[in-house]
C-alpha positions in Angstrom: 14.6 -15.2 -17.3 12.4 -12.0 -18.3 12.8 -8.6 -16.5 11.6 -5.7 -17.0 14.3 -2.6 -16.5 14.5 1.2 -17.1 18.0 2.2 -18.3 16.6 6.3 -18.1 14.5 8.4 -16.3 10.7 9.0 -17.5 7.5 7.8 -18.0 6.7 4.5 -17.0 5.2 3.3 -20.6 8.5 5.2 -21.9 11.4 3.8 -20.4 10.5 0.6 -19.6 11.9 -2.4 -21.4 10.9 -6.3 -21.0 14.9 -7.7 -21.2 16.2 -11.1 -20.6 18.7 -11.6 -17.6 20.3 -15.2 -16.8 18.8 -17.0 -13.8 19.9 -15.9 -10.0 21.1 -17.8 -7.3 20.7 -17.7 -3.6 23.4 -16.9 -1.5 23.7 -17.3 1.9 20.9 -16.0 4.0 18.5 -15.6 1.0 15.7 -17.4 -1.0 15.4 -17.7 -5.0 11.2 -17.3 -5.3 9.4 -18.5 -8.3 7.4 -15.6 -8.7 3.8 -15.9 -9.3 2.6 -12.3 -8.7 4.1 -8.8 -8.4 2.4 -5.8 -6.6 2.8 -2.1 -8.1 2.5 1.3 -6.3 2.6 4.7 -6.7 6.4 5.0 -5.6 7.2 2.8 -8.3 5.9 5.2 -10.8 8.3 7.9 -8.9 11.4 5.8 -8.8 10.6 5.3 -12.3 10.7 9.4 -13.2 13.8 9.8 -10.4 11.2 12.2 -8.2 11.3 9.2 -5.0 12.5 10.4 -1.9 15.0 7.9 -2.2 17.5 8.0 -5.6 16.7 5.7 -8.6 19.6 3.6 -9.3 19.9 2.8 -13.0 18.9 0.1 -14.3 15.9 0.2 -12.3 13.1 -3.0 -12.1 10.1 -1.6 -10.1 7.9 -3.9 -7.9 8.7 -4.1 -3.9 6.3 -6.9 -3.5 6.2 -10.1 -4.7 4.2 -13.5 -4.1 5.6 -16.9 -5.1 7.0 -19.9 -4.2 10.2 -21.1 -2.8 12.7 -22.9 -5.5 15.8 -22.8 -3.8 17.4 -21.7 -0.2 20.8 -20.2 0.2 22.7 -21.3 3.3 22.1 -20.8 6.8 18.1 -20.5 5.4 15.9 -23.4 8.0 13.3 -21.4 8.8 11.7 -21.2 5.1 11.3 -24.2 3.4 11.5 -25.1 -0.6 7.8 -25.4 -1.6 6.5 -23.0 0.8 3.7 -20.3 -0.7 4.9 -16.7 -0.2 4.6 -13.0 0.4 7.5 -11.1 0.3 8.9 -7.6 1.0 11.2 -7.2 -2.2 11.9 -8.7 -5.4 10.3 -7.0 -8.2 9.3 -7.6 -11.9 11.3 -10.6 -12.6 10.0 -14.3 -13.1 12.4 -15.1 -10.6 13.5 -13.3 -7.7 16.5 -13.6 -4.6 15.4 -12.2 -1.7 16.5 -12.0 1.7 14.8 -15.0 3.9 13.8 -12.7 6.9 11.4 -11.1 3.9 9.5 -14.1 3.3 6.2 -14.2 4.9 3.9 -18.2 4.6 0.4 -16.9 3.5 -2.4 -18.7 3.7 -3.1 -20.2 0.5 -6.5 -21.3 1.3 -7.4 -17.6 2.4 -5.3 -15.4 -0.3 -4.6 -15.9 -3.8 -1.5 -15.1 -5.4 -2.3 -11.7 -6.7 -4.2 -11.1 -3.8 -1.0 -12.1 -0.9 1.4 -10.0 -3.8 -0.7 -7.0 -2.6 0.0 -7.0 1.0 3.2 -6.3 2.1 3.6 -3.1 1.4 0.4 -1.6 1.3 -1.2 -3.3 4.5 2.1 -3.2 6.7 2.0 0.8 6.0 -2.1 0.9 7.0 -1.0 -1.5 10.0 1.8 1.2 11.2 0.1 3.8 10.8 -3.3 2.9 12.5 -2.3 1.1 14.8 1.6 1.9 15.6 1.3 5.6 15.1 -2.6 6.4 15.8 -3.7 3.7 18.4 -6.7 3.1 16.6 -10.0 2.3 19.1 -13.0 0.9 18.5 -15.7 3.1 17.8 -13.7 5.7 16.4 -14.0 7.4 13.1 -11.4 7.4 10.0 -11.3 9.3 7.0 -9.6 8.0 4.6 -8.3 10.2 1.4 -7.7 8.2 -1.3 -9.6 5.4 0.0 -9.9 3.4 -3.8 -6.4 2.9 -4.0 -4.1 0.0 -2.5 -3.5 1.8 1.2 -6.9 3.2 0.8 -8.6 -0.1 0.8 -6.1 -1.8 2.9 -6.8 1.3 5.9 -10.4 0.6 5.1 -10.3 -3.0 6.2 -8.2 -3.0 9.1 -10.2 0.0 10.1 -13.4 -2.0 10.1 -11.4 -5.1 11.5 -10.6 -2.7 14.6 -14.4 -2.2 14.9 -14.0 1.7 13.5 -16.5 3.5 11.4 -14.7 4.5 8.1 -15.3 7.6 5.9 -13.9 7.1 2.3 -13.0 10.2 0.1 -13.1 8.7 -3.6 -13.4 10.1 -6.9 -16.2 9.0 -9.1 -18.7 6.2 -8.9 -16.4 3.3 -9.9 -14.4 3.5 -7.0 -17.6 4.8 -4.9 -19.0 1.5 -5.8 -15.6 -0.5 -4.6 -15.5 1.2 -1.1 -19.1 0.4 -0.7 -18.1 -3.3 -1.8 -15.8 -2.9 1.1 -18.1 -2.2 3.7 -18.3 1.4 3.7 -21.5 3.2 4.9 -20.0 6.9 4.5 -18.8 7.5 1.1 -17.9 10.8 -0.4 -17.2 11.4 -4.2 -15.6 14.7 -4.2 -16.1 15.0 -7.7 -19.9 15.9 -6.7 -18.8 17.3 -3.7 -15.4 19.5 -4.1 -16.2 21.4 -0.8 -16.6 18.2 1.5 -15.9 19.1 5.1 -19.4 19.9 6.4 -20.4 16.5 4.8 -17.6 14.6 6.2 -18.6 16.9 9.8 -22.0 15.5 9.6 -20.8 12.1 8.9 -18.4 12.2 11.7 -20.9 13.8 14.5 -18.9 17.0 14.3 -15.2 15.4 13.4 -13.1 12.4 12.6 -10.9 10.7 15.3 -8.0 9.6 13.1 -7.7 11.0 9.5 -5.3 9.0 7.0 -4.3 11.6 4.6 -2.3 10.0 1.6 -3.4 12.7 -1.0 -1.9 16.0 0.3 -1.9 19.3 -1.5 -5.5 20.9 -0.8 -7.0 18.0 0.5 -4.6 18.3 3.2 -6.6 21.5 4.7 -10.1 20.1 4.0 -8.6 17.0 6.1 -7.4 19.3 9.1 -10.7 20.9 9.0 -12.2 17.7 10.0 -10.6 16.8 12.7 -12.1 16.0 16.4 -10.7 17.4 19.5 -7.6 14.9 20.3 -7.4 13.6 16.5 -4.7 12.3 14.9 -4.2 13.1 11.3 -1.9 11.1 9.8 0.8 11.9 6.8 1.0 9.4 4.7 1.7 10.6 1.1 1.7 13.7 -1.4 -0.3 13.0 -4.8 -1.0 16.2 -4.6 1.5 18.3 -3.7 3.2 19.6 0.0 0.8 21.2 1.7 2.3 24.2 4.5 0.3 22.8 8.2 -1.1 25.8 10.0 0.7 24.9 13.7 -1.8 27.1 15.0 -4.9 24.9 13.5 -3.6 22.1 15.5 -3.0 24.0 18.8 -6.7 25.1 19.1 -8.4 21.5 17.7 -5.5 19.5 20.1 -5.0 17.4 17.2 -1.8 15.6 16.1 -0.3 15.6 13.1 2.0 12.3 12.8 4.2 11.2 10.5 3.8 7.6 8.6 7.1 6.8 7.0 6.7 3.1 7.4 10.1 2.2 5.2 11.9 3.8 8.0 10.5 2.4 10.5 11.3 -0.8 9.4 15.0 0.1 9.4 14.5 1.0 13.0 13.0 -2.0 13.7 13.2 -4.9 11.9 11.1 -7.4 13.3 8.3 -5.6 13.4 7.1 -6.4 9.7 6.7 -10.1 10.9 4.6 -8.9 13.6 2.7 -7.0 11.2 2.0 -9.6 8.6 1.2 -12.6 11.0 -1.4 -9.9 12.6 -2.5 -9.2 8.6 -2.8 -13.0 7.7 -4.4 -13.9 10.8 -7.5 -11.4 9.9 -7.1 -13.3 6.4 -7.8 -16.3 7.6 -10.9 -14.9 9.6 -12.1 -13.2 6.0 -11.1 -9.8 7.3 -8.7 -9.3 5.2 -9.5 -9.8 1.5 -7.2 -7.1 -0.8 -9.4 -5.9 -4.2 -7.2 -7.0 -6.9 -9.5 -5.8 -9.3 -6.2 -3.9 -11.9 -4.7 -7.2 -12.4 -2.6 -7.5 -16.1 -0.3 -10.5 -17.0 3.3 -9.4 -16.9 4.0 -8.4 -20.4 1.5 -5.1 -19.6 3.3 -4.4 -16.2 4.6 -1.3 -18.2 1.0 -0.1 -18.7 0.5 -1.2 -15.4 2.5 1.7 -13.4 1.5 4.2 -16.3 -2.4 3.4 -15.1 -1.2 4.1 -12.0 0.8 7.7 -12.7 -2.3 8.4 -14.7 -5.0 7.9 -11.6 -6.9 5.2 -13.5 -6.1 2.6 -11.1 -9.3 1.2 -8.8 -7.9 -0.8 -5.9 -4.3 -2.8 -5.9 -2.6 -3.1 -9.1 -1.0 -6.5 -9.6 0.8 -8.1 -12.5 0.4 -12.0 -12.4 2.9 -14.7 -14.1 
């Protein structure tokens, strides 16, 4: 069985190495997954150089997100059946994966591809949370959405429009302009042509955004809180680019809210509320709501290039490695 490892902290192209490891076996409680697709993200790029907020354990194999098939159950596993197609939260890059049954998610194959079900776990159980759990989303609301070409981005923008809200994407550049327009998008802003964008974004909005889903930080943090309506909730999601230092006084005189979106967490706090996340994910799916742009998709002998595209910002939508 092939999988790729890092036995050192660094780059992504640089201390990643394709090894072969002998064949795992369920144990009780757990699932052995034939893995047909693996989803990547940016904290994969920071496990891989040790800066995660949680410590890289050595050897590390990157990928929290996998699609498959069943091969094998453990015992005590009924409720997931040999055969069955699906997503999971875990595994990583490794033709074959044990993971814990209660991770295991039936996808509809008729709806999703592989590469396409590998790229939901993670990315639209943390826009699920976060619009819905932590900013009670509304119809007719606005969003802005930093980021928006990336894997959460695009994942925020659909459930955003399944919701009935009006999106407003922040991209850079007219490739990923193009792929939130693909999307849906009507209010698109390239901040490449327009570095100062809050007026824009203002005008857009009717004079400010109700919910703000910031996964960029850094300066784009205060154009963000510059946007906000009276009542908004901007949303914390991430740091590409950098920490930013939240005026408390900003928020007092807007009566905005600035929440917290640590979905991992959350998870630990309470379980079962992934499954209820993902059968609300599939069910849009199945309605063609839900359609994740799987347009950085490499076979698994590039998944090394893979997260370096990703470090290096030249990823457009999810990045997947297929087997």
């Amino acid at each position: 069985m092939r999988i790729w490892r890092s036995h050192e902290l660094g780059e992504p192209l640089e201390v990643l190495r394709l090894e072969e490891d002998d064949e795992p076996t369920p144990g009780p409680g757990q699932v052995l997954v034939d893995t047909a697709a693996v989803g990547l993200t940016f904290p994969d790029v920071l496990s891989c150089r040790g800066e995660y907020q949680v410590p890289t354990r050595l050897p590390y194999t990157p990928g929290g997100e996998i699609a498959g098939v069943v091969a094998a159950v453990g015992e005590g596993v009924d409720h997931v059946a040999v055969g069955t197609a699906v997503a999971v939260l875990g595994g990583g890059l490794r033709e074959k994966n044990v993971v814990g049954a209660g991770s295991c998610f039936a996808y509809p194959i008729g709806a999703l591809s592989p590469a396409q079900a590998a790229a939901i776990p993670v990315n639209y159980g943390t826009a699920w949370f976060g619009l819905h759990d932590r900013a009670n989303l509304q119809a007719g609301e606005t969003v802005l959405i930093t980021g928006a070409a990336g894997g959460t981005g695009t994942a925020c923008i659909q459930l955003a429009l399944a919701a009935g809200a009006i999106p407003i994407a922040v991209v850079g550049g007219e490739e990923k302009a193009a792929l939130v327009r693909s999307l849906g998008v009507e209010h698109v802003v390239d901040h490449r042509e327009t570095p100062a964008w809050v007026d824009t974004v203002r005008e857009m909005s009717g004079g400010g955004v109700d919910v703000a889903w910031d996964a960029v930080g850094g300066e784009a943090f205060h154009q963000v809180r510059r946007c906000m309506a009276w009542n908004g909730r901007l949303l914390i999601v991430g740091f590409v680019g950098g920490i930013a230092q939240a005026p408390t006084n900003h928020a007092l005189l807007k009566n905005y809210a600035i929440v917290g979106v640590h979905w991992g967490a959350s998870l630990m706090r309470d379980p079962e509320s992934v499954s209820r996340q993902m059968d609300s994910v599939f069910a849009l799916a199945l309605d063609g709501a839900v359609a994740p742009p799987v347009e950085s998709v490499r076979p698994f002998e590039e998944a090394a290039a893979a997260i370096q595209a990703i470090a290096d910002r030249q990823v457009t939508g999810k990045a997947v490695v297929t087997i």
